[in-house]
N, C-alpha and C positions, 0 to 999 in steps of 0.2 A: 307680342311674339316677334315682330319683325324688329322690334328696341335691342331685343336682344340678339338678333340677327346681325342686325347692325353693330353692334357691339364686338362682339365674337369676330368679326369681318374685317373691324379698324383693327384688333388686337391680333389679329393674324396679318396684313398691312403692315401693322411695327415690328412683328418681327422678322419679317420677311425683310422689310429695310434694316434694320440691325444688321442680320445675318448680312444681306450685300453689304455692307461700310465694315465690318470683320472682313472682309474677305472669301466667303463662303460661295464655294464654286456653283454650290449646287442650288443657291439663292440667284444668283446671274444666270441661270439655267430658268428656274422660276421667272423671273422680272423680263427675261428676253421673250419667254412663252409668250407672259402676259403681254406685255406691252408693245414687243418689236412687231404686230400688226398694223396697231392704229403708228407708231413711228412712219412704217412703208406707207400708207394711205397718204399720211400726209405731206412725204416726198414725193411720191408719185405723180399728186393731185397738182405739186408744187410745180415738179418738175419736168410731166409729162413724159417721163423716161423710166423704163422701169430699171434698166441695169445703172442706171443713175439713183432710183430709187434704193434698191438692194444695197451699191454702196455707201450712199449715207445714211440705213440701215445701222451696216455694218459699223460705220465709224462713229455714230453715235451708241451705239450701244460699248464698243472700243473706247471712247473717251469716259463715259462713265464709271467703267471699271477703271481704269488708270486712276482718274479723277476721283472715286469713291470716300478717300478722305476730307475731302473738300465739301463735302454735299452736308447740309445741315437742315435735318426735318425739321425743324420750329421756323427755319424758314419758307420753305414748301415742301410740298408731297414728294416723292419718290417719283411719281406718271408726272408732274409737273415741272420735275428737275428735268428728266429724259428729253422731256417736248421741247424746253429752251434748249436743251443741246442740239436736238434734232433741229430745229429752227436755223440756230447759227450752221449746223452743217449744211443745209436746204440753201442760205444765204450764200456760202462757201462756192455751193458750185454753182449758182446762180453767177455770181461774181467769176470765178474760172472760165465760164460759156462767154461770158462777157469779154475777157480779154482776149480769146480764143476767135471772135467776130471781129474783133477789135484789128487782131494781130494779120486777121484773114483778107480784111478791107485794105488793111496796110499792104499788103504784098499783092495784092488783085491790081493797087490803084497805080503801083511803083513804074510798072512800066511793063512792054510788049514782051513775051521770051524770046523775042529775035533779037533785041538789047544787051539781054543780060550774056555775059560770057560764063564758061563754066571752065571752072579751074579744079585740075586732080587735086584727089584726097590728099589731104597732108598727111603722110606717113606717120608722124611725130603726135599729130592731135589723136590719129586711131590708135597707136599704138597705146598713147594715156587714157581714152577711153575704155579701152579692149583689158587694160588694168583693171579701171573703176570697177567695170564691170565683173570683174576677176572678185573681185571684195564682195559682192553681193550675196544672199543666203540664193541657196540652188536651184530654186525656184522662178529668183528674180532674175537670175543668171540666163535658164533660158528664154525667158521671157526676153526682157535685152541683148538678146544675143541676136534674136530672130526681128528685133523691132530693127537694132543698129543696120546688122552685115545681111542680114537678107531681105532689109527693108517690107515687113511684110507688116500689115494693118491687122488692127487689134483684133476685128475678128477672124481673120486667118490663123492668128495666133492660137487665137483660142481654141479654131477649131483642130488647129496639128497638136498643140498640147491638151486636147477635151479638156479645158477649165472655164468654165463658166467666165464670160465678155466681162463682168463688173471684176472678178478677180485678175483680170490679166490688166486692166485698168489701171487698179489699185497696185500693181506692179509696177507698171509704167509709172506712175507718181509717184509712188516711194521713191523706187531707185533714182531718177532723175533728182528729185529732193537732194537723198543722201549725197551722188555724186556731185552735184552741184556745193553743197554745204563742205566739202573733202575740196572738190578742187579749187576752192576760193581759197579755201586756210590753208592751202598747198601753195598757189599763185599770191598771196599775198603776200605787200609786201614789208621787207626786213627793218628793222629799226635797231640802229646799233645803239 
């Protein structure tokens, strides 16, 4: 009885991985049910953060689908592709904390603030930024708007726009991403 249990279990398994690698939304609905628990447990446990957790939740179960064509069941499971993805994202922002301490020690160590002079805002950098920002989906727009011009911390953010700390985040990192990635190939330079 339980042979056949077993059976009926992997054959529902295959198609449930089928349906995700097609594309089927409502397989990614199924596959996050199941799986996107034990993915959090193991960020969490990782990372000891839960809105850290939440977001490499999120972007592991985000790169899977993107990446969906790439996955190939004869070489692992479906729960075992997710868990290397969830892994490398866990590593991700393992790595980010890192530079983040990294970056932190550097400017603790640089010198007293009675040293440092403070020079106004270049008119010219806000104004290219206050662009970038201009480009972003609406969302990220005010998110960036309130992080730049009203220097306000993630979670203040979150709580004027009520959006959950790991989504106002995950804002923050995109947009800086994209704007960065825009204003290199903007500042870069020409080759005749």
């Amino acid at each position: 009885m339980s042979t056949r249990r077993d059976e009926a279990s992997r054959h529902d398994d295959d198609r449930l991985t089928e349906a995700f690698r097609r594309g089927d939304e409502r397989a990614l609905a199924r596959v996050y049910e199941r799986w996107a628990p034990l993915v959090y447990t193991l960020a969490v446990r990782s990372l000891g953060d839960v809105s850290d957790a939440e977001d490499v939740t999120q972007k592991t179960f985000v790169a899977a689908w993107t990446g969906r064509s790439g996955y190939r069941s004869d070489r692992a499971s479906l729960s075992t592709w997710l868990i290397a993805i969830a892994r490398n994202k866990i590593a991700d922002t393992h790595e980010a904390r890192a530079r983040i301490r990294r970056l932190h020690e550097q400017l603790t160590s640089v010198s007293t603030e009675s040293e440092w002079t403070v020079e106004p805002p270049d008119v010219a950098e806000t104004l290219v930024v206050a662009d970038e920002i201009a480009r972003l989906e609406p969302d990220a727009q005010r998110v960036m708007r309130l992080a730049f011009f009203d220097d306000l911390t993630h979670q203040e953010i979150a709580a004027r726009l009520e959006m959950p700390l790991g989504t106002v985040k995950s804002h923050i990192r995109r947009s800086l991403h994209r704007m960065r990635e825009r204003l290199e190939v903007t500042h870069a330079p020409h080759r005749p």
